[in-house]
Every structure is written in C-alpha cells, then in structure tokens.
C-alpha positions as CSV (number, residue, x, y, z in Angstrom):
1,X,116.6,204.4,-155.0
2,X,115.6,200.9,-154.9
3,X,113.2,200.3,-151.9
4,X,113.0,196.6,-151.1
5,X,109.3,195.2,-149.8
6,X,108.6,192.9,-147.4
7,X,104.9,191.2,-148.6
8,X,102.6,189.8,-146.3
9,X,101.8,186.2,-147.2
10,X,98.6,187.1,-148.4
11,X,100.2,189.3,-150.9
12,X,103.3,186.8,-151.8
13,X,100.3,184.5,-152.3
14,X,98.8,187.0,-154.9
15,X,102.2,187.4,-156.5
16,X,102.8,184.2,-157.1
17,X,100.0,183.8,-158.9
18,X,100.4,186.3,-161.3
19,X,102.5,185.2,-164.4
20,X,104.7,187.8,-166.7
21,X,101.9,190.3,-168.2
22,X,102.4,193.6,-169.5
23,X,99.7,195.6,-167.3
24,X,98.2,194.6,-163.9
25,X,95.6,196.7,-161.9
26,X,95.3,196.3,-158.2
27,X,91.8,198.0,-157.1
28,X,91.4,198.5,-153.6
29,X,95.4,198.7,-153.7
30,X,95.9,199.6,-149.9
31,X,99.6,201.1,-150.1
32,X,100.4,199.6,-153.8
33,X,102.9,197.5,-152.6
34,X,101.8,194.5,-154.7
35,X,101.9,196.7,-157.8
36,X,105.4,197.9,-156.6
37,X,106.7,194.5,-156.3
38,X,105.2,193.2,-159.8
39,X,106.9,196.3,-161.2
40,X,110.4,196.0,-159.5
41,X,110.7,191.9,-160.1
42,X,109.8,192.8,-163.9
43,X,106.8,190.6,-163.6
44,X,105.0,193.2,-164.8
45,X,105.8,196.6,-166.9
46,X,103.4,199.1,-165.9
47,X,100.4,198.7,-163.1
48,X,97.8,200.9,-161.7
49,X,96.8,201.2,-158.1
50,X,93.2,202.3,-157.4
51,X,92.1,203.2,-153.5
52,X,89.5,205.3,-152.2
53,X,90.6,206.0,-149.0
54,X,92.6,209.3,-147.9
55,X,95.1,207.5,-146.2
56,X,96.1,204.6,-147.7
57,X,95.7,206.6,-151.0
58,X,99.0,209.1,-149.7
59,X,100.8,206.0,-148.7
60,X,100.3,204.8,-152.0
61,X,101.5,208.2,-153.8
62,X,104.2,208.6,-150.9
63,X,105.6,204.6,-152.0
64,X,105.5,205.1,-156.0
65,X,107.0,208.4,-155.4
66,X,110.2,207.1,-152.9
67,X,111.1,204.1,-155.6
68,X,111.1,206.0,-158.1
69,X,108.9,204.5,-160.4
70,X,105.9,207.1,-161.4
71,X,107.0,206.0,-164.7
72,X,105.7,202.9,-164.7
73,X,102.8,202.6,-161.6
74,X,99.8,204.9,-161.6
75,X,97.5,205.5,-158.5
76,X,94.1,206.6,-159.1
77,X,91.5,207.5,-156.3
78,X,88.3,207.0,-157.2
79,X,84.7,206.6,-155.8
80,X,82.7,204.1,-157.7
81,X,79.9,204.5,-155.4
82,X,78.3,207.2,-153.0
C-alpha cells in the first residue's frame, strides 16, 4: 500500500534541498515522514530515522510499517545522552 504524505513546509523545505543520494539519516526524525517521502519519490534508496521519544518513536515504526517499506527505512531509538 502506497500511503501518500502531506509535508509541512518546513519539511518540503528540507526535501527540497536534498538532491538524489543513496542514504539519508534524519536524527530527531519525529514520525519519519521525511525519510518516508525521500524513500517513496526515489530521491533517496535507503534512510534511517533516529528518535528518542516513546511516542513519536511508535509513530515512526507504526508509518514505515503501513507503507510497506521496512526494506528500505530503519528507525532506531536511541539515547545519546542521560
């Protein structure tokens, strides 16, 4: 299932700017919908996601996981500091 996102302009802005790569990594990736989109639009090939908090974090999982694209996006949650 292809699940089409609607970007806030802050993120369109952050899109735009990135140009054809093979890997991106979003840190502090709030619901990975920036990684999503860069996957999808084929802008990208693979991406990570990184968030530390609980609930953004499931979003994140619950997103990657409804598009079907585990594949090729990764979400990590990790604590870089204490």
């Amino acid at each position: 299932m292809t699940m089409q996102l609607k970007l806030s302009k802050r993120l369109e802005a952050i899109y735009d700017m990135v140009s054809q790569s093979n890997v991106v990594a979003d840190i502090g990736s709030d619901h990975a919908l920036l990684p999503i989109a860069l996957v999808q639009s084929g802008k990208v090939t693979r991406a990570y996601a990184s968030e530390v908090n609980t609930g953004p974090y499931d979003m994140s999982v619950k997103n990657i996981e409804n598009i079907s694209l585990k594949s090729k996006t990764a979400i990590c949650k990790e604590y870089f500091y204490k």
